[in-house]
Structures are given as structure tokens and as C-alpha cells.
C-alpha positions in Angstrom: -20.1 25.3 51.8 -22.8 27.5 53.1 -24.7 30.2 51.8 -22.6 33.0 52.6 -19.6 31.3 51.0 -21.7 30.0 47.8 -22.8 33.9 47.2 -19.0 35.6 48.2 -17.6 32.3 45.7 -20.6 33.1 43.0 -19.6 36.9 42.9 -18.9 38.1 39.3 -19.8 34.7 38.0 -21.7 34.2 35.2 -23.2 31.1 36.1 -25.5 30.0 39.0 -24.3 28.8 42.0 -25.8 25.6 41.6 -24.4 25.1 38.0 -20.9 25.8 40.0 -21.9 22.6 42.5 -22.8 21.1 39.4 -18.9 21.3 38.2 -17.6 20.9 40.9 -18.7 17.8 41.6 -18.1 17.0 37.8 -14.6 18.2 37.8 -14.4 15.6 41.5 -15.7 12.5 39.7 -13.2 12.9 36.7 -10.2 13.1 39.8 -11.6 10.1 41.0 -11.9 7.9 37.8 -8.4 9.3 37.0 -7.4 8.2 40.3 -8.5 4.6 40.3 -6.5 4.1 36.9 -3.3 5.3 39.1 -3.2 8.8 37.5 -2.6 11.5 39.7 -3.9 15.1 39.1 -0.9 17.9 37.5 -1.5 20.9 40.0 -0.6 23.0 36.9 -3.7 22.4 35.3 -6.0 23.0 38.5 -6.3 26.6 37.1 -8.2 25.1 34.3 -10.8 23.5 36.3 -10.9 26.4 38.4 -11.9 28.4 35.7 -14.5 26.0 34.1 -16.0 25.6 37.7 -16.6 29.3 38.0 -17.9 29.2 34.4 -15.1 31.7 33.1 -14.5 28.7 30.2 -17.2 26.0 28.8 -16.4 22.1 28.9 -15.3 22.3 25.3 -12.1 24.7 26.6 -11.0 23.0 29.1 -9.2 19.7 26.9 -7.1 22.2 24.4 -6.0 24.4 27.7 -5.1 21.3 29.2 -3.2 19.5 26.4 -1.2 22.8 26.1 -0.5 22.8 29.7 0.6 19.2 29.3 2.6 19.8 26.5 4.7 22.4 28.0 6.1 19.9 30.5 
């Protein structure tokens, strides 16, 4: 991503754009475990990691979001 995208992306965020690569590659290496036990990501929750990638929600929001998400299906 470069600058330009990293700034338009950061916009209204309330966290650096670094702490957002931070996430982001946070939220990447969870896919991947996940993915080498078999399990496959539920797009319906990708809205939840979006969110906790842009900093709208903290690590600590992100499991009960999900489990509701999860339990709806």
C-alpha cells in the first residue's frame, strides 16, 4: 500500500497508520493458523476485523462480536 492509500485508508481513524499495519498483519497470521488447522474464514465476520483493523473496536471486542456472529448461523 503506499502512502497515499495508507493516509486516504487512515482518514477518520483513531489510530496510526502503522498500528493499522500492525493489525492487519495480526488479523493475516490468525487467517493463516486457522488455515493450516483446515478452518476457513466466515465472510460474515470480516466486518469485525475490519473494524478492529481501523481501530473502530479494541482486541477485547472482537471475540463477543464474533461469537454472536457465529451464533446466528
Amino acid at each position: 500500500m503506499n502512502r497515499v492509500s495508507v493516509q486516504k485508508a487512515n482518514e477518520g481513524a483513531t489510530i496510526s497508520a502503522e498500528e493499522q499495519e500492525r493489525r492487519r498483519k495480526m488479523v493475516r497470521s490468525a487467517f493463516r493458523s486457522n488455515a493450516m488447522e483446515g478452518l476457513r474464514p466466515n465472510a460474515a465476520c470480516q466486518p469485525v476485523f475490519d473494524a478492529y483493523v481501523s481501530g473502530e473496536i479494541e482486541l477485547a471486542a472482537m471475540l463477543p462480536k464474533i461469537k454472536a456472529i457465529l451464533a446466528t448461523r
